[in-house]
C-alpha positions as CSV (number, residue, x, y, z in Angstrom):
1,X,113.8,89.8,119.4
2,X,115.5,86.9,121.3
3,X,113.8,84.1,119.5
4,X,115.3,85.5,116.4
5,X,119.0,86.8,117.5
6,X,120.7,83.7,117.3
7,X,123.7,82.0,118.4
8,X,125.9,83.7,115.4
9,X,124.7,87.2,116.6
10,X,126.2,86.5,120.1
11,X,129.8,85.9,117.5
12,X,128.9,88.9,116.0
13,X,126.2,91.3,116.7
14,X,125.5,91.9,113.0
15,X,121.6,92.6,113.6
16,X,122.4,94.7,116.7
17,X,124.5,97.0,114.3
18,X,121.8,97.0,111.7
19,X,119.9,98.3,114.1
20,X,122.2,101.0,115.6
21,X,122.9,102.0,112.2
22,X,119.0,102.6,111.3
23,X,118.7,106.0,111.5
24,X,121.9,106.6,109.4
25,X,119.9,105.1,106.5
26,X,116.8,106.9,107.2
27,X,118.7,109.9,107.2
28,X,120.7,109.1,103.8
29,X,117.2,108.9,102.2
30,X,115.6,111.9,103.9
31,X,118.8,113.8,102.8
32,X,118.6,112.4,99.3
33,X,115.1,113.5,99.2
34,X,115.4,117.0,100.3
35,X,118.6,117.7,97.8
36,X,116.2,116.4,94.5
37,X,118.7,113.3,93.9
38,X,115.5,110.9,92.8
39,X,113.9,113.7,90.7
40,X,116.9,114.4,88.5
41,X,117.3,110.9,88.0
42,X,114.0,110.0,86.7
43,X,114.2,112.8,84.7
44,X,117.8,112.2,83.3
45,X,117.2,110.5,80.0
46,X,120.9,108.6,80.9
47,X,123.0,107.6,84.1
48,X,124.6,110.3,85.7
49,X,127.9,110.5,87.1
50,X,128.4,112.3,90.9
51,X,130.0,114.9,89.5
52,X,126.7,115.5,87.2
53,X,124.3,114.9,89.9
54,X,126.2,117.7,92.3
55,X,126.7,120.1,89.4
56,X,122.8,120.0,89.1
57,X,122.3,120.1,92.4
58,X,124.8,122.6,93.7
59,X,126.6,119.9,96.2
60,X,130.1,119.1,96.8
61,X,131.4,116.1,94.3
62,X,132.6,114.0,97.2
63,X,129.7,114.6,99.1
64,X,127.1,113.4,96.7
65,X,129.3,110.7,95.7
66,X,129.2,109.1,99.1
67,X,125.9,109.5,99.4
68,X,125.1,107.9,95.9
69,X,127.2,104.9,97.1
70,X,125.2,104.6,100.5
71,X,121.8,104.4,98.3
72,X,123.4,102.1,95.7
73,X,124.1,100.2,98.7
74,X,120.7,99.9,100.2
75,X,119.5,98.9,96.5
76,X,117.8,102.2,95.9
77,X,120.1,103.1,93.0
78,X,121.8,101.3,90.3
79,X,125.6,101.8,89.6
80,X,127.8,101.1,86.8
81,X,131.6,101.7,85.9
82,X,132.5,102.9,82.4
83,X,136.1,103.7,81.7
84,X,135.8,103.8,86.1
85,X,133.7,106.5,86.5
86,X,130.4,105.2,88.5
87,X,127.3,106.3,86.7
88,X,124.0,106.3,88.8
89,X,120.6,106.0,88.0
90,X,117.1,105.1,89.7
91,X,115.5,102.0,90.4
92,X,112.1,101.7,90.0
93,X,110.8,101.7,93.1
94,X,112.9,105.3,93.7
95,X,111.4,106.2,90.8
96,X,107.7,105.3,92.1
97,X,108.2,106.4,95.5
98,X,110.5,108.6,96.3
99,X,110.8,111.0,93.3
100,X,108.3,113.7,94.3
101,X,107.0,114.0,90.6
102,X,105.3,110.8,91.0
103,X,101.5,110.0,91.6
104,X,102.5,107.6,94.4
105,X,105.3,109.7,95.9
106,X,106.0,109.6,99.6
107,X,108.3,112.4,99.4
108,X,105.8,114.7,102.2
109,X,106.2,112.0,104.2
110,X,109.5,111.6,103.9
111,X,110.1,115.3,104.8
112,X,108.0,115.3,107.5
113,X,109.8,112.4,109.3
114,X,113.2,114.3,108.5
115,X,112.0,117.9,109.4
116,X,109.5,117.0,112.3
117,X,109.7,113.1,113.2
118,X,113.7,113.1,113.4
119,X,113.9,116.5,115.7
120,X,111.5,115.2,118.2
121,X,113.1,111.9,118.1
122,X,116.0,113.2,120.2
123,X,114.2,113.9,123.1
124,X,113.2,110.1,123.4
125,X,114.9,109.7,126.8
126,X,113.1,112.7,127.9
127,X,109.8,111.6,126.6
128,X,110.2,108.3,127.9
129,X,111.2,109.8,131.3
130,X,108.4,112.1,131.8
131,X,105.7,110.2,129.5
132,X,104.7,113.1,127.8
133,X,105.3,115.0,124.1
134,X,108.2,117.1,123.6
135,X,106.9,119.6,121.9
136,X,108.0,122.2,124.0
137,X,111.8,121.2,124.2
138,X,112.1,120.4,120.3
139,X,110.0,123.5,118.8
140,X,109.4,125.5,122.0
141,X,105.7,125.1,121.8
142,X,103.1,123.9,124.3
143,X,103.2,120.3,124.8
144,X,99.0,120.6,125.6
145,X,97.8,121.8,122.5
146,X,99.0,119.0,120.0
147,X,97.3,120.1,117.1
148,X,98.7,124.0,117.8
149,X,101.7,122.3,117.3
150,X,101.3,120.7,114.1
151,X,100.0,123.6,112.8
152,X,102.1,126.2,114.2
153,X,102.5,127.7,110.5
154,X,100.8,127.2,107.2
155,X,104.3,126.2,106.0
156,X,103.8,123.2,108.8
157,X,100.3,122.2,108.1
158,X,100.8,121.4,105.0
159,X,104.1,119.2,105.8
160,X,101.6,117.1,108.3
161,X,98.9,117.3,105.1
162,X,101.5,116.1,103.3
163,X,102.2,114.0,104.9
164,X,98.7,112.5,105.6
165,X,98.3,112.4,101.6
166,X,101.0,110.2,101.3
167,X,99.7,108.1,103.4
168,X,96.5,107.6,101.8
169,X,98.1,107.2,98.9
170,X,99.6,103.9,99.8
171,X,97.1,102.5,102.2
172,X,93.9,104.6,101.4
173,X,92.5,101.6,98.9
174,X,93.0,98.6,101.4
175,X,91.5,100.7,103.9
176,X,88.2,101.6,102.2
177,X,88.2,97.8,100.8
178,X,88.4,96.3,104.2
179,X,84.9,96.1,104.5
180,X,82.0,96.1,102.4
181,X,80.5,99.7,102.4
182,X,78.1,100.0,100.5
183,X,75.5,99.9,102.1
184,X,76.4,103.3,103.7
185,X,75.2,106.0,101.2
186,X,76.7,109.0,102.8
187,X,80.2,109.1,104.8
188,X,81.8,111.8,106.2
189,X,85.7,111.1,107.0
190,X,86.2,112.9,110.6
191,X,89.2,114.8,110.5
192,X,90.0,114.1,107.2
193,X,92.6,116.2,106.5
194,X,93.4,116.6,102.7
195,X,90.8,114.7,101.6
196,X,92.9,111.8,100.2
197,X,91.2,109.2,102.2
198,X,87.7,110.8,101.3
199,X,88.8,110.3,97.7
200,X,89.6,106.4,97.8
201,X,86.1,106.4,99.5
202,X,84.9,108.2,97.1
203,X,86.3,106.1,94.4
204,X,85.6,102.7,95.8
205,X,82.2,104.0,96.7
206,X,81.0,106.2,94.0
207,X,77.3,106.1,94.8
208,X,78.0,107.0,98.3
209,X,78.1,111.0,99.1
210,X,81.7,111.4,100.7
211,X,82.3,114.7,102.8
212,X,85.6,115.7,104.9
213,X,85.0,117.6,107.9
214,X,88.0,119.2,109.4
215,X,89.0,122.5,111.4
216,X,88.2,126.0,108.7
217,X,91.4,126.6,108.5
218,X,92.2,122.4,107.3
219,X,89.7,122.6,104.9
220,X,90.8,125.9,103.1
221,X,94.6,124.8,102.5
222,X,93.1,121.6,101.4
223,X,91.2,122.9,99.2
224,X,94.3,125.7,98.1
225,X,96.5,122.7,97.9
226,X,95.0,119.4,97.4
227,X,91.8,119.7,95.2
228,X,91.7,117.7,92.0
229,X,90.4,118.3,89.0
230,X,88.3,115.2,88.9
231,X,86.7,115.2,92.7
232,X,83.7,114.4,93.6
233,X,84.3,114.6,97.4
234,X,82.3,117.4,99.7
235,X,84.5,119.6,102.4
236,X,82.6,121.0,105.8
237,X,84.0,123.1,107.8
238,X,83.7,122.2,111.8
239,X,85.5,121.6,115.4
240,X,84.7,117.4,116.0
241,X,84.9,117.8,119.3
242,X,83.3,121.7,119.9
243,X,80.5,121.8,117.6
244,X,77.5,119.6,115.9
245,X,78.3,116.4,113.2
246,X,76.9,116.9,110.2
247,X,74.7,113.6,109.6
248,X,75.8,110.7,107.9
249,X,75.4,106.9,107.4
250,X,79.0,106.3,108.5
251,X,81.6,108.5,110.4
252,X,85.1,107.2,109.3
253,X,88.0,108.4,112.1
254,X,91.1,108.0,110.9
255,X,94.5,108.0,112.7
256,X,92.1,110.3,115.1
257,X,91.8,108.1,118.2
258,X,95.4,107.8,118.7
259,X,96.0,110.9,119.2
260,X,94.3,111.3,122.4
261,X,94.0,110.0,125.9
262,X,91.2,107.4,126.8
263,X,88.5,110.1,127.9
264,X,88.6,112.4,125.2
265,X,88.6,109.5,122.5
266,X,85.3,107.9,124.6
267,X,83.9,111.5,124.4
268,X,84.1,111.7,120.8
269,X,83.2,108.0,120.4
270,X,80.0,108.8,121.7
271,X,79.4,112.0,120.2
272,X,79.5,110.1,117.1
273,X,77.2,107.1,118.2
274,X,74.6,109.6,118.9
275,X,74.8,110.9,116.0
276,X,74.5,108.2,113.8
277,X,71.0,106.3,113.4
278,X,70.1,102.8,113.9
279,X,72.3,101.1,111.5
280,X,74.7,103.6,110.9
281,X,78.4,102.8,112.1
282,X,82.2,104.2,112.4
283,X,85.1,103.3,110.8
284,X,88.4,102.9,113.0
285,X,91.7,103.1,110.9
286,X,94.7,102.8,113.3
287,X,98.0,100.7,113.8
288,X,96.7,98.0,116.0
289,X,99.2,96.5,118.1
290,X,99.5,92.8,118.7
291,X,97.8,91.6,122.1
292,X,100.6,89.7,123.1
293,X,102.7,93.1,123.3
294,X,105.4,91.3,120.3
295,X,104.6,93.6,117.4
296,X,103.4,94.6,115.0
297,X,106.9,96.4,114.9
298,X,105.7,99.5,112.9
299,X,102.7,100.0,115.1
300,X,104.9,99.7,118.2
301,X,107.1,102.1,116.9
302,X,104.4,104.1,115.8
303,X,103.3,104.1,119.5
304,X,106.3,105.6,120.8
305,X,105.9,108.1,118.1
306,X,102.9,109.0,119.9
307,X,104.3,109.3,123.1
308,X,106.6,111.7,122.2
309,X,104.3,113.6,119.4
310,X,100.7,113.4,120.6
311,X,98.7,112.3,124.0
312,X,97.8,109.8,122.4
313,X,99.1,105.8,121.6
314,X,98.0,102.8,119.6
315,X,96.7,100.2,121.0
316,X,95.3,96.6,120.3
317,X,92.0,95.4,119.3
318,X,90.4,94.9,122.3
319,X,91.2,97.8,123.8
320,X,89.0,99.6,120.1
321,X,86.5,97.0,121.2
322,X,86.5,97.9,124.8
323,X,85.8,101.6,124.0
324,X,83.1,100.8,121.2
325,X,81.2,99.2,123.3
326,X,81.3,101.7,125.7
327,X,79.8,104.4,123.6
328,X,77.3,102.2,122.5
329,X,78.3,100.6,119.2
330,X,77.8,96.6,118.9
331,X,78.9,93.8,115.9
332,X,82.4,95.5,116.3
333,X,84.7,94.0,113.1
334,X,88.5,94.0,112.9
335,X,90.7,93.6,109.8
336,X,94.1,93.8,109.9
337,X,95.3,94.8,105.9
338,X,99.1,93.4,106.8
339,X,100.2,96.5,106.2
340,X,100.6,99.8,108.0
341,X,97.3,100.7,108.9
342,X,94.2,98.4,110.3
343,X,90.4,99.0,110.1
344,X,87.6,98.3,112.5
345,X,83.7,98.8,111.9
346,X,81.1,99.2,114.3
347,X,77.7,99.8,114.3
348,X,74.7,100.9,115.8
């Protein structure tokens, strides 16, 4: 940061208060979110007025109307005056994004940060003090059993499933693309949640046999929840760590290492090199950090996230490489997308 906060900043901190002020604006858009604002705009067939938007939404008038002002302000509405009433309506990337209508909405994962992400956020200082989750202080569940926590209800799973669709959504296609896979006729995406990253494999891939294998329970509301009409992806039912693989070409783990410390993700890491054969491989999809500890910024953040969330943290590609090797993979790969999430191929 200091190369960057210049000699004006010392004047005036201007990017200091940016920064203070961040999770004000993640909060207007979280709260914007959960109240429908960006679904009744993109299905208003004109601008609406504040008074409109709170009538439909049963808010106060001067509530919504300050909030409509802040998102004008961070360009994710438009405004204009007739006769001086301020008539709002979406932009196109609120409209793409954010209503939860769309086919690329991030809405889950926008109520997921709000509802789950914020809460534990406020025990930073504590996590950062005693280097572990804080589960138990924010939800008054076990900080040991991570995923116990995430699934605590079926009304929380399928916030984190969500939220894990939304991801894929977004970054499933780079991902998949990162490398040629071809040549891997059957894939099963380890812990693969909703199946949304199975079906940009699936699509990218279609003469490949793509199977998600995830805890019973996963796999049911996924299947409840997220099935398409069109899908051609498989769903298995299994503990990764507890029980048996089923076989495949390639084993894709995704947002799995960082969940855990360094001996449990070497356990798995091996569990999976044994059971692939002689020119089978795994796919790594995580945040990888920089090695010179100056960013990525999202994946650093997404680190401390992990800190106070998981056991887990992200780390940088020689760390990935490091632990490959030591399961027994070789001809380790690394492509960083420039986006949020990374990919690294190994094989056997």
């Amino acid at each position: 940061m200091a190369e960057h906060l210049s000699q004006s900043e010392l004047d005036y901190p201007f990017k200091l208060l940016e920064y203070f002020n961040g999770f004000r604006v993640s909060k207007v858009i979280f709260s914007a979110c959960e109240l429908g604002v960006f679904d009744l705009l993109l299905h208003s067939q004109k601008p609406l007025s504040a008074a409109e938007v709170s009538q439909e939404l049963g808010t106060s008038e001067d509530g919504m109307e300050r909030l409509l002002d802040v998102l004008v302000g961070i360009e994710i509405l438009e405004v204009e005056l007739t006769k001086g009433t301020a008539y709002y309506s979406s932009t196109d990337v609120a409209n793409l994004y954010l209503a939860k209508s769309s086919p690329k909405s991030l809405h889950d994962m926008i109520i997921y940060q709000s509802q789950t992400i914020y809460p534990l956020w406020n025990n930073m200082v504590d996590a950062v003090r005693e280097g572990k989750n804080q589960n138990e202080k924010t939800f008054g569940l076990s900080s040991e059993d991570i995923f116990s926590a995430i699934y605590r209800s079926e009304e929380q799973m399928l916030k984190f499933m969500g939220l894990m669709n939304s991801t894929w959504i977004i970054d499933g296609h780079d991902i998949v693309t990162a490398f040629d896979l071809t040549c891997f006729k059957s894939i099963v995406d380890v812990g693969g949640c909703s199946g949304a990253l199975a079906r940009e494999l699936a699509k990218a891939y279609p003469a490949s046999t793509v199977t998600v294998l995830d805890l019973p329970k996963v796999v049911q509301t996924a299947q409840k929840h997220f099935s398409q009409s069109d899908d051609t992806i498989h769903f298995h039912e299994g503990d990764f760590f507890e029980e048996d693989l089923p076989a495949a070409d390639l084993y894709v783990l995704a947002r799995i290492i960082h969940d855990w410390k360094e001996e449990k993700c070497l356990t798995l890491l091996k569990k999976i090199h044994a059971a692939c054969q002689p020119g089978g491989g795994v796919l790594l999809v995580e945040a990888l950090l920089f090695e010179n500890h100056r960013g990525p910024i999202m994946a650093q953040i997404f680190s401390l996230n992990m800190l106070v969330q998981t056991e887990g943290k992200e780390h940088p590609p020689s760390w990935y490489t490091h632990m490959l090797t030591a399961a027994g993979f070789s001809d380790v790969q690394v492509c960083r997308t420039g986006k949020s999430y990374d990919a690294i191929l190994a094989l056997k």
